[in-house]
C-alpha positions as CSV (number, residue, x, y, z in Angstrom):
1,X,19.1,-61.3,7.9
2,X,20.9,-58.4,9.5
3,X,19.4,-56.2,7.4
4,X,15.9,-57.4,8.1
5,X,16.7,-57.1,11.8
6,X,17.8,-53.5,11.1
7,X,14.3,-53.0,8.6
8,X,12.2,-54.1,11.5
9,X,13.7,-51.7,14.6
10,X,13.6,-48.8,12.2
11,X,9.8,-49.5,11.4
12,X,9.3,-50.4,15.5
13,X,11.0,-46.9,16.1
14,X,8.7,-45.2,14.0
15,X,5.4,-46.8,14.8
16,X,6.3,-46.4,18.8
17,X,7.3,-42.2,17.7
18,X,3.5,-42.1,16.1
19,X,1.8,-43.4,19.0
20,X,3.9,-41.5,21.2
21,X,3.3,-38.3,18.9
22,X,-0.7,-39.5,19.1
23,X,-1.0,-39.7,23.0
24,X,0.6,-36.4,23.6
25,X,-1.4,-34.6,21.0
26,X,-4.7,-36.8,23.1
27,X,-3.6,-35.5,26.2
28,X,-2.7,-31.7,25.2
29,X,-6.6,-32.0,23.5
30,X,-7.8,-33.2,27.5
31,X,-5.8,-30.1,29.0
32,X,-5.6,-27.2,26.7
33,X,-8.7,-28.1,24.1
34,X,-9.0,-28.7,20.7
35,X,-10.6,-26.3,18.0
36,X,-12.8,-27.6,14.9
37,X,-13.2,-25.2,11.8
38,X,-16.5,-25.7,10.6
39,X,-18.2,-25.1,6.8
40,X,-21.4,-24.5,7.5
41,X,-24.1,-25.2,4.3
42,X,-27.7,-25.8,4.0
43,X,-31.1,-24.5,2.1
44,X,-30.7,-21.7,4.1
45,X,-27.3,-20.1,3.2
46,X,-23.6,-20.9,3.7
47,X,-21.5,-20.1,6.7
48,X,-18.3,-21.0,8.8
49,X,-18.5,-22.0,12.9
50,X,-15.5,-22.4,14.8
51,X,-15.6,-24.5,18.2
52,X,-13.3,-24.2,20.9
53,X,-14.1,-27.5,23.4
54,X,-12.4,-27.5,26.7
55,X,-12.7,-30.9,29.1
56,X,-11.1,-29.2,32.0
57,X,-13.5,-26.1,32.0
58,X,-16.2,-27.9,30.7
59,X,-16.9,-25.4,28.1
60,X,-17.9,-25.3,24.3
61,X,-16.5,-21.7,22.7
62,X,-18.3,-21.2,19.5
63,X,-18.5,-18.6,16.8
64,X,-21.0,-19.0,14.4
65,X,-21.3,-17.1,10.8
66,X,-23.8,-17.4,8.1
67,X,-24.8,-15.6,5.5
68,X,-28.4,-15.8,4.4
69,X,-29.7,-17.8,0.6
70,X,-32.0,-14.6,0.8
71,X,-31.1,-11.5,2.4
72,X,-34.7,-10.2,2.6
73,X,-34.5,-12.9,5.5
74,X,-32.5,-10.3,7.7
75,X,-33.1,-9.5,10.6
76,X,-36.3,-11.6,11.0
77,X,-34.0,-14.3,10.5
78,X,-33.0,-15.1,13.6
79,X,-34.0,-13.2,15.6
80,X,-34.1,-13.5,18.7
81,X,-36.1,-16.7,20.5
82,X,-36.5,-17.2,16.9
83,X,-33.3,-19.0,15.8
84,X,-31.2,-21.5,17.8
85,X,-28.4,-23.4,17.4
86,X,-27.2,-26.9,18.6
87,X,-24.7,-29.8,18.4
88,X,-26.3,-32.9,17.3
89,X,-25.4,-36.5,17.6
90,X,-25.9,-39.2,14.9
91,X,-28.1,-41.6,14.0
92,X,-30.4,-40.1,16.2
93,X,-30.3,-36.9,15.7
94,X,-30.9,-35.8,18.3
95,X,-29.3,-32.7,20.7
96,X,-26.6,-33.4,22.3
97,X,-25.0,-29.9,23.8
98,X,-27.6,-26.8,23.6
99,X,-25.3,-24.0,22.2
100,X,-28.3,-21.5,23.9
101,X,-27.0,-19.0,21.1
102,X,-28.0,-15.6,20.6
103,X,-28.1,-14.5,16.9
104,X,-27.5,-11.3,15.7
105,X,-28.3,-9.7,12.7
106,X,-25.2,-8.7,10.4
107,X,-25.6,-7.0,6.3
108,X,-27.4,-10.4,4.7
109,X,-26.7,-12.7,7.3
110,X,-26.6,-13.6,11.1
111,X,-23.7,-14.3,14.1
112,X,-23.7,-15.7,17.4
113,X,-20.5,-15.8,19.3
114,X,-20.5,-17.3,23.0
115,X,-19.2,-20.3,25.5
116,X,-22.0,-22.5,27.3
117,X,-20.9,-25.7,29.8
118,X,-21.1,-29.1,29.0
119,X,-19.9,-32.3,30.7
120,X,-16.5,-33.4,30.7
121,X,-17.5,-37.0,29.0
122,X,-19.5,-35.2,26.1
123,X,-16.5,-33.0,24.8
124,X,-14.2,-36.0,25.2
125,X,-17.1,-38.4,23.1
126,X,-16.6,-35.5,20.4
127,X,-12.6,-35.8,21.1
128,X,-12.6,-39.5,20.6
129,X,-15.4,-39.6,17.2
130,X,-15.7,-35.8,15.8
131,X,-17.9,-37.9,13.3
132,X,-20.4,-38.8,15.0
133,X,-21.3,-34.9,15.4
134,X,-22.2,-32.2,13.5
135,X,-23.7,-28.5,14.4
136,X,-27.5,-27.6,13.1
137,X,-28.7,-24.0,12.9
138,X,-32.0,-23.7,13.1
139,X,-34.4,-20.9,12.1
140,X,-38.3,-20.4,11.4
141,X,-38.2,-20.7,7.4
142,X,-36.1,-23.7,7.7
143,X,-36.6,-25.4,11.3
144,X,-35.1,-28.5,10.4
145,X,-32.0,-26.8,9.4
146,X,-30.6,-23.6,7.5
147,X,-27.3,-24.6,7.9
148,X,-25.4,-27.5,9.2
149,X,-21.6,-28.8,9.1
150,X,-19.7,-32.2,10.7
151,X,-17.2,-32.3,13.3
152,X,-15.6,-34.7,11.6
């Protein structure tokens, strides 16, 4: 019985450590911000993104990357007004934060590297179910998509 006793606070002590460990890492993502590493694939190349969200600047830090399927695309694709770039939210699909990017042409590829605002409740909705989100690149030979990768 003693040992049980002893089985049970060691397990009690470890759970309460792991939620203790899980609120502090919750609360240093609400002040300092959390960064996602992103693959980035599609019929329109391969890429990385990296997002920097902030709740307590309300800002979205991105740096987006891809390199084109065919590099006779470049620069015509994106260029700019031509390309765009977005965070979506599922099922619907549908645009959740505008990343208003820029594109640039690189040597068979494009970048975009740039911070735009967005509500405090939207970056903690990624926070709470990455997911549910996922980041769409859009250009004119493929304007459903040339590249996309999840949050989560």
């Amino acid at each position: 019985m003693g040992r049980l006793l002893t089985f049970a606070a060691v397990v009690a002590l470890a759970l309460a450590a792991l939620i203790g460990t899980a609120q502090a890492q919750a609360q240093d993502d609400l002040v300092a911000g959390r960064t996602f590493v992103i693959p980035l694939s599609g019929p329109g190349g391969s890429g990385t993104s990296v997002f920097t969200f902030n709740p307590g600047l309300g800002l979205v830090c991105y740096t987006i990357d891809v390199t084109l399927t065919t590099a006779g695309d470049v620069p015509a694709e994106p260029a700019p007004g031509l390309g765009t770039a977005h965070i979506h939210v599922r099922p619907s699909g549908g645009i959740f934060i505008d990343l208003e990017a820029q594109f640039q042409a690189t040597d068979g590829g494009f970048t975009a590297s740039a911070c735009v605002t967005a509500d405090r409740e939207a970056i903690i909705a990624v926070f709470a179910n990455p997911e549910r989100y996922y980041v769409n690149v859009h250009t004119v030979a493929f304007p459903g998509g040339a590249v996309s990768g999840d949050f989560g």
